[in-house]
N, C-alpha and C positions, 0 to 999 in steps of 0.2 A: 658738572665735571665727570667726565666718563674715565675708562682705565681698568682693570684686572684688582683686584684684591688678591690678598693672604689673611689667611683665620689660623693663627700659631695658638694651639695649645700643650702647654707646657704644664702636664700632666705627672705623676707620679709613679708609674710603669714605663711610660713612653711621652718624647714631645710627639704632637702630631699636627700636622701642615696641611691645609688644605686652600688653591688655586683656581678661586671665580670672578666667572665676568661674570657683563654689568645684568647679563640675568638671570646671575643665580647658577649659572650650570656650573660643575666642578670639572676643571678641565685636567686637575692631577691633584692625586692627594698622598701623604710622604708619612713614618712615619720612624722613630728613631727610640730605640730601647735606652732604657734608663736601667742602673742599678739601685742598690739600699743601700745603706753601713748601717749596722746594728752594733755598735760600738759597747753594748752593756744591757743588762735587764730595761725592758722597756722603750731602750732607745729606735729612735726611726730616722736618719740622716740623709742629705745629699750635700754633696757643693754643690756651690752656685752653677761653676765653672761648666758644670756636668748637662747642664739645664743649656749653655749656650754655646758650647761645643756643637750638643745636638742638634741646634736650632739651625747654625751657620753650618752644619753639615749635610741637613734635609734639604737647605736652600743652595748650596754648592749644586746639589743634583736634580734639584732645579731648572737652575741656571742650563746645564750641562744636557736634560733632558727637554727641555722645554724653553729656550732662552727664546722665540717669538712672544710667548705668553709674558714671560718673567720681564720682559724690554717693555709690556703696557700695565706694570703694575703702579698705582699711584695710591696705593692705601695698607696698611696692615694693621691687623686687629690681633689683640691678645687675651688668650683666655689661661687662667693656671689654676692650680692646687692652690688651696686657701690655708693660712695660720703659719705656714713655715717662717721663720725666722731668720732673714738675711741680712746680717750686721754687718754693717762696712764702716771702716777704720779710715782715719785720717786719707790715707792714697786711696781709698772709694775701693777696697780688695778686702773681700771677706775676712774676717779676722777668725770665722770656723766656720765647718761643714754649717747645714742648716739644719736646724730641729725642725720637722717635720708637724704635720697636720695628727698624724695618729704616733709621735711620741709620746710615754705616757708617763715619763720620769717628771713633772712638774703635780703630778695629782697633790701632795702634801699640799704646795704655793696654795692650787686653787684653792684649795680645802680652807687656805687659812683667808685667803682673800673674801671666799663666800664667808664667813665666819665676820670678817672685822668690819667689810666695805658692801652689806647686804643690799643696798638703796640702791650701789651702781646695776645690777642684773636687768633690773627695766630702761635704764640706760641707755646701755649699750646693747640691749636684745637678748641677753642669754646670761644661765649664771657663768659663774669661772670655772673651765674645764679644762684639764690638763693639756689638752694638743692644742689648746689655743694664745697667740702668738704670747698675751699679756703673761700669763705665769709662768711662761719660761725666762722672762728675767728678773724674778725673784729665784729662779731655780738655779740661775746662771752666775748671781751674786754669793750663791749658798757655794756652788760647788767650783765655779772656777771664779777665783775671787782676783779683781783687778780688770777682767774683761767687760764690764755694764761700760766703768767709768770711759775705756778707749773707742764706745761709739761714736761715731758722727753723722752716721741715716740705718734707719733699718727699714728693710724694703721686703714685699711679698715675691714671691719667683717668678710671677708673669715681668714685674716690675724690676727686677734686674738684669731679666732678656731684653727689656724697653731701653732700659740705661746703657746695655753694652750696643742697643740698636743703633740708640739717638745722645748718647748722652745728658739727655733729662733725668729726672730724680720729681719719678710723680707717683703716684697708683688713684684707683679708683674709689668710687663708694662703694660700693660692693663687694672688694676685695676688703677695702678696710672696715669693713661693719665685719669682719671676722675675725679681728684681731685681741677686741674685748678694748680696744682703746677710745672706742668711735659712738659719739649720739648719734645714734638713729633718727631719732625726730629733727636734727636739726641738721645733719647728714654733713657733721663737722668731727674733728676730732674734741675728744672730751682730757682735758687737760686733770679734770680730778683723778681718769681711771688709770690716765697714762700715770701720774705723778701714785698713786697706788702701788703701783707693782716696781715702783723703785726708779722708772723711764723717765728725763730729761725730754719733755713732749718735745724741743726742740730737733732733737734726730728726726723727727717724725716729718714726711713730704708731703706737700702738697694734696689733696683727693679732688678728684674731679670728677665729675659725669661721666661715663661710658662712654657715650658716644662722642665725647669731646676730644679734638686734637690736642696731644703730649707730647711734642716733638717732631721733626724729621728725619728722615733717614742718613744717617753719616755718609757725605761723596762718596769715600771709601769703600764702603759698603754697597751702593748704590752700584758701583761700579763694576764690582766682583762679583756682582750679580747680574748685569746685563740693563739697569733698569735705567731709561734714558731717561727720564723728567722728576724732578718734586715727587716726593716720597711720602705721606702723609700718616704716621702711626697714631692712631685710635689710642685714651688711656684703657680700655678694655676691660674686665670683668673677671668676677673672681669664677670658678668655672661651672657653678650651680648658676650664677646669673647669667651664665653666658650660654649652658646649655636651653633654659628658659627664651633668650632670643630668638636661637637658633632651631625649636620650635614653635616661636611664637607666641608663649607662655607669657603674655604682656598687661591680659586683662584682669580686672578684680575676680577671682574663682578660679581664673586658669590654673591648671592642677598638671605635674606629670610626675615620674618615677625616672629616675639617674641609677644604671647598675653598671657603676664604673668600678676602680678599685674599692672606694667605699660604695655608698649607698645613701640618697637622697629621694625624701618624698617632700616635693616641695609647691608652695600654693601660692598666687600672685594675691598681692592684697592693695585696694586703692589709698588705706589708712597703713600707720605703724599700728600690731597689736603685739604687741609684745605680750608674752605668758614664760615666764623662766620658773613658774613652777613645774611647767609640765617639762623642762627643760627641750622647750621646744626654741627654733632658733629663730628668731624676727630681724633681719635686717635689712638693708638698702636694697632696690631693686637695683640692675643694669639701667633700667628706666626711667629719667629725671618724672620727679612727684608718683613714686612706684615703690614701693616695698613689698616682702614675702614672708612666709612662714614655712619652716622647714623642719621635718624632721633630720636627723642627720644620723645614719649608722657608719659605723668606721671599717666595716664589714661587706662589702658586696661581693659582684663576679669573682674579685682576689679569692673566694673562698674556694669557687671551681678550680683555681689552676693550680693554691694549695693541694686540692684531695689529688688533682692529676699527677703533681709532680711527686705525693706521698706514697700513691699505687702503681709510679712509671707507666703514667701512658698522657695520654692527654686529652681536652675537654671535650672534643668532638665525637670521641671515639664512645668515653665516659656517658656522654649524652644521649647518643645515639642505645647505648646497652639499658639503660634507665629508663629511657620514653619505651622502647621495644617489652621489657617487663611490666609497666605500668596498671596496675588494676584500682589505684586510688589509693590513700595517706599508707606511707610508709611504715616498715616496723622501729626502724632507730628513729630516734631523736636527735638532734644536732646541733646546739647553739654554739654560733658564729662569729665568737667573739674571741678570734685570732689576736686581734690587735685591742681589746677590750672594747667599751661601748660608752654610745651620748644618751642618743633618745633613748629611751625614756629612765635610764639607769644611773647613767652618768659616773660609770665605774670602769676606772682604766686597769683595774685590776683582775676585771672578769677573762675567763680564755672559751678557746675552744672546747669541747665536748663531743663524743659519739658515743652516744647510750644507748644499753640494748642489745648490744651486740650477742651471738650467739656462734657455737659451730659452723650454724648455715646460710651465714651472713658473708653480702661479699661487696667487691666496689660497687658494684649497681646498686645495691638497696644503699649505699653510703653515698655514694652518685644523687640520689633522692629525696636522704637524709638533710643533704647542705643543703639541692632544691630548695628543699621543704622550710627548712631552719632561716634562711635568710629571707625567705614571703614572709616567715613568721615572725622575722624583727621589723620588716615594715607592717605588718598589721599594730604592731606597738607602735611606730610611729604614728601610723593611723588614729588611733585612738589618745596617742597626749594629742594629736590636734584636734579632735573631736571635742576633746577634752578642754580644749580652748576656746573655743566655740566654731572651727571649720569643719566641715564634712564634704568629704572627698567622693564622691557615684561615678569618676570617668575621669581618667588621666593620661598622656602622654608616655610614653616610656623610651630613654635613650639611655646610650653606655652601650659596650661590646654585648651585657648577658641581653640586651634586645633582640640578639642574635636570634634567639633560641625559641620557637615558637613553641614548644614545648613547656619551656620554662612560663613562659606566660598562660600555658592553661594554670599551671600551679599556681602561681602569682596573682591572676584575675578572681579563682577561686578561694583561696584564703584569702584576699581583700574584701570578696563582693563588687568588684569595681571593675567596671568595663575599661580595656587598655588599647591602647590604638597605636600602634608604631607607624612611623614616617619615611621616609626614604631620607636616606644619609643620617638615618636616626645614630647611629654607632659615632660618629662624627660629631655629635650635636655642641657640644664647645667651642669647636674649633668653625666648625659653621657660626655659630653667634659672635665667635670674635669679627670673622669674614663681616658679619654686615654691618656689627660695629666700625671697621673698615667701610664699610661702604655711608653710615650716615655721618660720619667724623669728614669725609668728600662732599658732604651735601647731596646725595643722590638719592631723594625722598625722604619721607619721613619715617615716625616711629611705626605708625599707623600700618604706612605702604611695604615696609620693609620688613619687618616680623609678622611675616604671616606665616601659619602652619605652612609645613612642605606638603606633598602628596602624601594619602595615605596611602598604608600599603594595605591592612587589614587592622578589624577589630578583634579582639578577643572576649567574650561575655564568661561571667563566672556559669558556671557548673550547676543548679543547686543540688544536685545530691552532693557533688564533690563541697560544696560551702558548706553543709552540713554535718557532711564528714572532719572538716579539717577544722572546722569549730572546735569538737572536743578536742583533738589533739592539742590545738594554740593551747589551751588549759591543761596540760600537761607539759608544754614547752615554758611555759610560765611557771612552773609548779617546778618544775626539775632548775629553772636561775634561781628562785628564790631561796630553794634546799643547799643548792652549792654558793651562794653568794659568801657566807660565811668563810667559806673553805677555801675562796678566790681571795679571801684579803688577810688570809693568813697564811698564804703561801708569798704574797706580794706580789713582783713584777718577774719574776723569772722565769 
């Protein structure tokens, strides 16, 4: 079966839409701003609504720019934000915004979860950590009381753009091995971790393979789109397993680096290894008999457009003034932890920092500072999985900060790890939903279909700069340890 694809990902900054044939070339790609609600200390929110406005607004102009293309589409693949919280009520309409992935208002739940129900963290892949979907409804029973009992599904945000698509009520394995509800080994839901955190597993839908058909596309739909035939929607990938596709990232070792809003260092593995000591993340691959190991920071590129929007100006300019002064590690310090942190800390109460500062400090060497700070929470992610028993010498790298080849000498040197960016690397989600689309059509296999794109370059570490930026990680380390205290006695605000 031949035909055009769509790769929707429904992202946390931005949905983003990407429009390929059957080989692979992108013949338009779309991309649609999101906002936040930060309703309260800690809080991170969207409606749903927000998520599929966007989606039916990218593909409006679509239709409108490209309706030859869009009239031979016969597949769409989904990729999204993993842990939000999308509770639907009796008429299938949000009953609230969605708590988000890097919400930190449920830290207590997890706290008391890791505490009473220690056994589930090998489970379901990871202990219990505040932005993950299960403790925010002990969070949601604490504080809006009456709202658990009026659920009828709760669904991740790729899966209520699939619902408003097709009217199905499904998600993936790999979306839901994020949830803290889901076995991994048996790549089922777990009815003990669900009945845990207070959840009636029955709300809970369907999980299916990635690359497996979840529906059709609504006539309606179909129609206001241009698309003449059978419409085939992929259940699709949470957007770590779907950038992973979308690189190729399929085999045992495959290794890459995600610098999206957060930040993901994640490793293909042929077994489950789950390690929730090092609270490293172990769950479902996109890939039926495929799982991974992840570290997961809540902090990535968001940190760049943070310091731009803090110094009025913006990332490019920023970037451009930092690599031009560059002589090697920086004099500030910076940890990056805006929205707090998983790996290896698993403290949602930790923030931001810029230390150091003096008279004749300015945004460039702060410019450097985040650089520098955000390599330095992937080197800790680095190291809980070493610490697990993976070891990472060469990885992938997608997300917007791939942009920056700059940024990757920093990043290749503080890891020791040679990085290779891709073409449509920036895209890599929504590329992995796309071909998820295209095997849910039957148009090859896992095999034939996830393969690396073109490179574009490698980047090899430094070693004076590794050298150099060794001692520093042990001063970036030394300065969270010193304030950890001072972060949970200030709380969430």
């Amino acid at each position: 079966m031949g035909g055009m694809v769509l790769g929707i990902d429904v992202g946390t900054s931005a949905v983003k839409v990407v429009l390929a044939d059957e080989a692979e070339t992108i013949v338009a790609e779309r991309e649609a701003p999101l906002d936040i609600l930060r309703p309260g200390p800690g809080a991170s929110e969207q409606h749903p609504d927000w998520w599929w406005e966007a989606t039916a607004g990218v593909l409006d102009g679509l239709a409108r720019d490209e309706p030859s293309a869009m009239a031979r589409v016969a597949g769409i693949g989904l990729s999204g934000q993993m842990h939000g919280a999308v509770l639907l009520g009796a008429d299938d309409r949000p009953l609230r915004p969605a708590m988000l992935w890097n919400d930190g208002r449920a830290g207590p739940q997890a706290r008391d979860l890791r505490r009473t129900h220690p056994h589930l963290a090998a489970i379901v892949g990871v202990p219990p950590m505040a932005g993950f979907t299960g403790p925010k409804i002990p969070w949601l029973i604490a504080n809006e009381p009456g709202l658990v009992e009026r659920i009828r599904t709760v669904m991740l945000p790729k899966d209520y753009v699939r619902f408003r698509l097709t009217g199905e009520k499904a998600t993936d394995v790999s979306d839901a091995a994020g949830t803290w509800w889901f076995d991994e080994a048996a790549r089922t839901w777990s009815v003990e971790a669900a009945r845990a955190t207070g959840l009636d597993p029955a709300v809970l839908p369907p999980a299916l393979e990635s690359p497996a058909p979840a529906g059709r596309l609504r006539p309606e739909l179909a129609a206001r789109w241009g698309m003449t035939g059978p419409v085939i929607v992929a259940a699709g990938a949470g957007d770590a397993a779907a950038g992973a596709i979308g690189i190729g990232a399929v085999r045992d070792g495959d290794a890459f680096i995600s610098l999206g809003t957060s930040g993901q260092l994640f490793v293909s593995n042929a077994q489950y290894r789950p390690a929730p000591e090092q609270a490293v993340h172990a769950f479902c691959h996109a890939v039926p008999g495929r799982w991974f190991q992840m570290g997961a920071m809540l902090n990535g590129a968001s940190c760049l457009a943070w310091l731009a929007g803090f110094v009025g100006s913006d990332v490019a300019t920023l970037l451009a003034e930092a690599e031009a002064r560059f002589r090697g590690p920086g004099s500030l310090l910076f940890l990056p932890y805006l929205t707090g942190e998983r790996t290896p800390h698993d403290d949602p109460d930790a923030r931001g920092v810029l230390f150091g500062l003096t008279p004749a400090s300015d945004r460039a060497d702060a410019m450097q500072a985040v650089l520098e700070g955000v390599a330095f929470s992937f080197a800790d992610a680095r190291d809980a999985l070493a610490g697990s028993g993976t070891r990472v010498t060469r990885a992938g790298v997608i997300g917007g900060g791939a942009r920056s080849a700059f940024w990757m000498k920093i990043l290749a040197s503080v890891l020791d790890v040679t990085l290779v960016r891709y073409a449509g690397a920036a895209k890599g989600p929504a590329v992995g939903a796309a071909r998820l689309a295209r095997l849910a059509l039957g148009q090859g296999a896992v095999e034939s279909v996830c393969v690396p794109p073109p490179v574009l370059d490698e980047t090899s570490p430094d070693p004076t700069l590794v050298e150099a930026y060794r001692e520093r990680l042990g001063r970036f380390r030394t300065l969270y340890r010193t304030l950890k205290p001072l972060f949970a006695d200030q709380g969430q605000g």
